[in-house]
C-alpha positions in Angstrom: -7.1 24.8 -15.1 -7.5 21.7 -16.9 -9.0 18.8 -15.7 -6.4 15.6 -15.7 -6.6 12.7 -18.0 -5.3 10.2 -15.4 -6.4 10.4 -11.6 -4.5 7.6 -8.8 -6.4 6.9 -5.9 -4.5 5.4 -3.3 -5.9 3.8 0.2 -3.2 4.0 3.0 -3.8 2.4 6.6 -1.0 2.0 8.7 1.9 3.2 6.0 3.8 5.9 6.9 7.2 4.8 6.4 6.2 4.1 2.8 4.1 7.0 2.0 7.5 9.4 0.5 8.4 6.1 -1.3 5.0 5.8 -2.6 4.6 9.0 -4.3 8.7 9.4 -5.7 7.5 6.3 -7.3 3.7 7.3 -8.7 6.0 10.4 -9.8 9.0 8.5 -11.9 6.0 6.4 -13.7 4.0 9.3 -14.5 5.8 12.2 -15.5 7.5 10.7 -18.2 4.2 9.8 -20.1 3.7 14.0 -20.2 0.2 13.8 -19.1 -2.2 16.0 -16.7 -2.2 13.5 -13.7 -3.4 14.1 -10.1 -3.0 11.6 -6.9 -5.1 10.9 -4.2 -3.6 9.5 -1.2 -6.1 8.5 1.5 -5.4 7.7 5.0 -8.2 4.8 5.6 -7.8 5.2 9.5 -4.1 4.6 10.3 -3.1 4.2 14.0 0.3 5.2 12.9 1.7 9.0 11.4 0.6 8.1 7.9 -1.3 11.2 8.0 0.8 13.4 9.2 3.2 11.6 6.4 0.6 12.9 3.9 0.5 16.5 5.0 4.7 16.3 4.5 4.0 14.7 1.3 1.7 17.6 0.1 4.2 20.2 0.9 6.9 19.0 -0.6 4.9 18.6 -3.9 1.1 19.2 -4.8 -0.6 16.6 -2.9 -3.8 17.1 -0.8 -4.3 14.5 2.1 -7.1 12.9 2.8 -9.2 11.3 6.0 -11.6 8.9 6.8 -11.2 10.1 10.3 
């Protein structure tokens, strides 16, 4: 598999009513420009469900979560 040209690396603490907004939006920028692109979401220690709001993320499309916990 090829390696992407453009990787987005994204911090999230205490998000996780905007996390699906987040990514629909990283998404609409991106795939017009036709590009290999991956994006890294981060959960930087949330208190709230932005993690679990990462796991839903990744199912419904190619996302891996990631914790600082």
């Amino acid at each position: 598999m090829a390696e992407p040209a453009l990787s987005v690396v994204v911090p999230l603490r205490d998000e996780e009513p905007n996390v699906a907004p987040l990514c629909a939006e990283i998404r609409q920028a991106l795939d017009p420009l036709g590009i290999r692109y991956e994006v890294i979401l981060i959960d930087d220690g949330s208190t709230d469900g932005t993690y679990q709001a990462l796991v839903a993320a990744r199912d419904r499309k190619s996302t891996r979560p990631n914790s600082s916990h």
